[in-house]
C-alpha positions as a printed Julia matrix, in Angstrom:
218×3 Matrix{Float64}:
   0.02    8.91  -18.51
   0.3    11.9   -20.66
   4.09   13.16  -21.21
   3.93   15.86  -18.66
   2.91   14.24  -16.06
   5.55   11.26  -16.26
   8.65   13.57  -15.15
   7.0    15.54  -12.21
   4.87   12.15  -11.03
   8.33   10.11  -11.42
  10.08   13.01   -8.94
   7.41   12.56   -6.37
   7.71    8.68   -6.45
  11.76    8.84   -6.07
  11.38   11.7    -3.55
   9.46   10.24   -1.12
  11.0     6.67   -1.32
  14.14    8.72   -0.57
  12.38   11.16    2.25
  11.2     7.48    3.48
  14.84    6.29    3.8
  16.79    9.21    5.54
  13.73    9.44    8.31
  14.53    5.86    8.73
  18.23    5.62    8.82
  18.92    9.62   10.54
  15.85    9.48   12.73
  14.63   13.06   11.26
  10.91   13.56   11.8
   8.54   14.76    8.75
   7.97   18.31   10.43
  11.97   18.23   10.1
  11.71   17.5     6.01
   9.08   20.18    5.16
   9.88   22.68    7.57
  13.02   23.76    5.59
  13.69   24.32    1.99
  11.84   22.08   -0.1
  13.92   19.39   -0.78
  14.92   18.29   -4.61
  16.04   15.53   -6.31
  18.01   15.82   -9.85
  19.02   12.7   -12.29
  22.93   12.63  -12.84
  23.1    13.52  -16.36
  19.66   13.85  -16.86
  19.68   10.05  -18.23
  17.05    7.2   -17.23
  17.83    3.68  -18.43
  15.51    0.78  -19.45
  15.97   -2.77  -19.01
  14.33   -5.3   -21.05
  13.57   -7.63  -18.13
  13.06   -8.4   -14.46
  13.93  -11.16  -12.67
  11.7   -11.81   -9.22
  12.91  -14.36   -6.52
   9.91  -15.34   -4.07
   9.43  -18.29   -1.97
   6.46  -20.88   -2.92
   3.97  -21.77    0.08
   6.1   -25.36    0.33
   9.23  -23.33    0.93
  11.03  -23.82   -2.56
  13.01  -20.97   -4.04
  11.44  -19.74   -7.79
  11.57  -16.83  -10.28
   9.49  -14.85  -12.53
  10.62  -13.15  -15.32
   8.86   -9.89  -16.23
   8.69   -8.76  -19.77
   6.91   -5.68  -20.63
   7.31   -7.05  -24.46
   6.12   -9.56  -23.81
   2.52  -11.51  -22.06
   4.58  -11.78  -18.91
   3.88   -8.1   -17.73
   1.73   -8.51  -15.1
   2.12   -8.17  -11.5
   0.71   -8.11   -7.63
   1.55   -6.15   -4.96
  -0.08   -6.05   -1.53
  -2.87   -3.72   -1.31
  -1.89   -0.71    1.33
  -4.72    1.65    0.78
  -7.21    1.91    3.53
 -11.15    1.94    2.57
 -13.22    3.76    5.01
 -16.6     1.32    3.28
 -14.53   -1.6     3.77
 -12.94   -3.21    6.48
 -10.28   -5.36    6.57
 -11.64   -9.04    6.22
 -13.8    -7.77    2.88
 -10.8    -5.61    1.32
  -8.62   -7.63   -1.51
  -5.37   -7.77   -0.3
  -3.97   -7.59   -3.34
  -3.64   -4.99   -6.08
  -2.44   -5.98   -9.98
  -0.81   -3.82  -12.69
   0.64   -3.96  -16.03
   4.27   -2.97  -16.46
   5.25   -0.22  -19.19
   8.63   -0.28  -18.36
  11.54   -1.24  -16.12
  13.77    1.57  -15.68
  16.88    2.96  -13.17
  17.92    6.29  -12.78
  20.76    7.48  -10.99
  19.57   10.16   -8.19
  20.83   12.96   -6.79
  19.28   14.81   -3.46
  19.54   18.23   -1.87
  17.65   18.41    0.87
  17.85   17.41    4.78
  19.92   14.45    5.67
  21.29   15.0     2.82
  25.0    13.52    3.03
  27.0    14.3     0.12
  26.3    15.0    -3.86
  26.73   11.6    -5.16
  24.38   10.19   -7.37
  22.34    7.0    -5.87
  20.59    4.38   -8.45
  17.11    4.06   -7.95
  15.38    1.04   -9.37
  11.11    1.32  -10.42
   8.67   -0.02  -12.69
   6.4     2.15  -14.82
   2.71    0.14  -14.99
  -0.66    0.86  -15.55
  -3.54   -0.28  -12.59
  -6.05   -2.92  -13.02
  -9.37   -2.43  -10.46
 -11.8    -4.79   -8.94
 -14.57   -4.03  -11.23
 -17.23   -6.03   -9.25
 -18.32   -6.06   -5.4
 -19.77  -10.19   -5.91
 -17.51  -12.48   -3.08
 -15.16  -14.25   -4.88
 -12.32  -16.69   -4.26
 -11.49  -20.23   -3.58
 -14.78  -20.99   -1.35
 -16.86  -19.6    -4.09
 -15.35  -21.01   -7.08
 -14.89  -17.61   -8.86
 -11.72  -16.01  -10.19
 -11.21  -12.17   -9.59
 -12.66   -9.82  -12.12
 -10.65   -6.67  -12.84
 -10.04   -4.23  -15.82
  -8.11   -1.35  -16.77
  -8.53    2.32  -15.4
  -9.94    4.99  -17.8
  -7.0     6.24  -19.41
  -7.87    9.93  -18.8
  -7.88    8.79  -15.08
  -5.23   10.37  -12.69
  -4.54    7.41  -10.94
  -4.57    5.51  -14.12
  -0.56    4.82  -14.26
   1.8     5.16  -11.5
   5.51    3.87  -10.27
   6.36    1.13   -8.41
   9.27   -0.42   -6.42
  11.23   -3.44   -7.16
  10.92   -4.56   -3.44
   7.04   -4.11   -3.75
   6.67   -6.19   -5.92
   5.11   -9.94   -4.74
   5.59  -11.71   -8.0
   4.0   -12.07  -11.62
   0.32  -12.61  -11.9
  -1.4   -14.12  -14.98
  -4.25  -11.77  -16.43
  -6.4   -13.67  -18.79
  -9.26  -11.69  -20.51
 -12.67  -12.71  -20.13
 -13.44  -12.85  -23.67
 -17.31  -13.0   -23.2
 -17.38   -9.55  -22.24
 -15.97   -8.37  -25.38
 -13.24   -5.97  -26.27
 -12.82   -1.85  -25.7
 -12.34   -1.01  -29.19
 -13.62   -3.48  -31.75
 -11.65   -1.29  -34.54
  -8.1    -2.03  -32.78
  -7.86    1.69  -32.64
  -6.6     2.7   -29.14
  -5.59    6.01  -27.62
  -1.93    5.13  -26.57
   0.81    3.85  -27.98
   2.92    3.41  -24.43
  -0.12    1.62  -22.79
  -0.86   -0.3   -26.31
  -4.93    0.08  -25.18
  -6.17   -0.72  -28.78
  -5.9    -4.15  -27.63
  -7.53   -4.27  -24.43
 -10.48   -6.67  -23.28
 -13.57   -4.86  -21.02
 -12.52   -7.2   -18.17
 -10.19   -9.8   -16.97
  -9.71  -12.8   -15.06
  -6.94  -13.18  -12.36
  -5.75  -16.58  -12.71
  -4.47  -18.03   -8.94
  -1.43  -20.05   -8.44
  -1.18  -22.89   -6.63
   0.92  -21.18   -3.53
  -2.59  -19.22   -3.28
  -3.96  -22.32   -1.47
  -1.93  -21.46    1.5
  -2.76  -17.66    1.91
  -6.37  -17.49    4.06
């Protein structure tokens, strides 16, 4: 993500998780939000803080308590969340339910809103992850039945939808990536275009390896 489009796409992520939350809790409808003056959030101090890791409870399909540990320094960056998007050309038996990215970085910030429902001026910590999307890069059936692993790669970096922001809670748990070497790499002189994203190593596709609590999912 070019640098200035991180601070006004990291606003509109915060903003509407908030927006999302007082419509909730005070019942006020979205005509209600936009109606009035546009409402604004500020960062106490105009400070953002990364952490070095991230610690994810979930529950295994035989009910046992476990934890990943997300390091964007380290292999263990990747991650799944459910997919949410609706596809007009596909319907929802054929659409992957999931959707994998790479985490950039885990950062809180502590917000500040002005704006309807707004209560007071204190500052609220917000929690996200800064990642970069992996696609589906092929339409061929794949899964348990069929013996074949995912296939996904990286967006194109110019791409708009290329990196984005995601919430703690969103997040299902890690996901192992493993490249599929055969298909080569992007840039056989190790010569990438970002430094954040680190693309000088990336492979033309990957594999997304399945755990065993996969076996219980349909």
């Amino acid at each position: 993500m070019p640098s200035q489009d991180f601070l006004p796409k990291l606003k509109e992520h915060l903003l509407s998780r908030v927006i999302s939350t007082i419509r909730t809790e005070n019942g006020i409808s979205e005509e209600a939000v936009h109606d009035r003056s546009e409402p604004m959030i500020f960062f106490k101090s105009d400070r953002m803080y990364r952490h070095n890791i991230m610690r994810l409870n979930y529950t295994t399909y035989d009910t046992r308590r476990c934890q990943d540990v997300i390091n964007p320094s380290t292999s263990h960056h990747n991650i799944m969340v459910l997919n949410g998007e609706d596809d007009d050309h596909q319907n929802s038996s054929s659409r992957h339910p999931f959707c994998y990215a790479q985490v950039l970085g885990i950062y809180h910030v502590n917000v500040i809103y002005t704006g309807p429902g707004m209560v007071d001026y204190r500052a609220n910590r917000m929690e996200f992850l800064w990642v970069r999307w992996y696609r589906k890069v092929d339409s061929i059936k794949r899964g348990w039945g069929t013996h074949q692993l995912d296939l996904v790669q990286f967006l194109p970096m110019a791409s708009g939808d290329a990196f984005g922001f995601i919430d703690l809670l969103d997040v299902m748990r890690g996901s192992h990536i493993i490249p599929a070497f055969a298909n080569g790499k992007c840039h056989v002189d190790d010569k990438g275009l970002s430094l954040c994203a680190q693309d000088s190593s990336d492979w033309a596709s990957y594999y997304v390896n399945r755990y065993v609590s996969e076996l219980a999912m349909p």
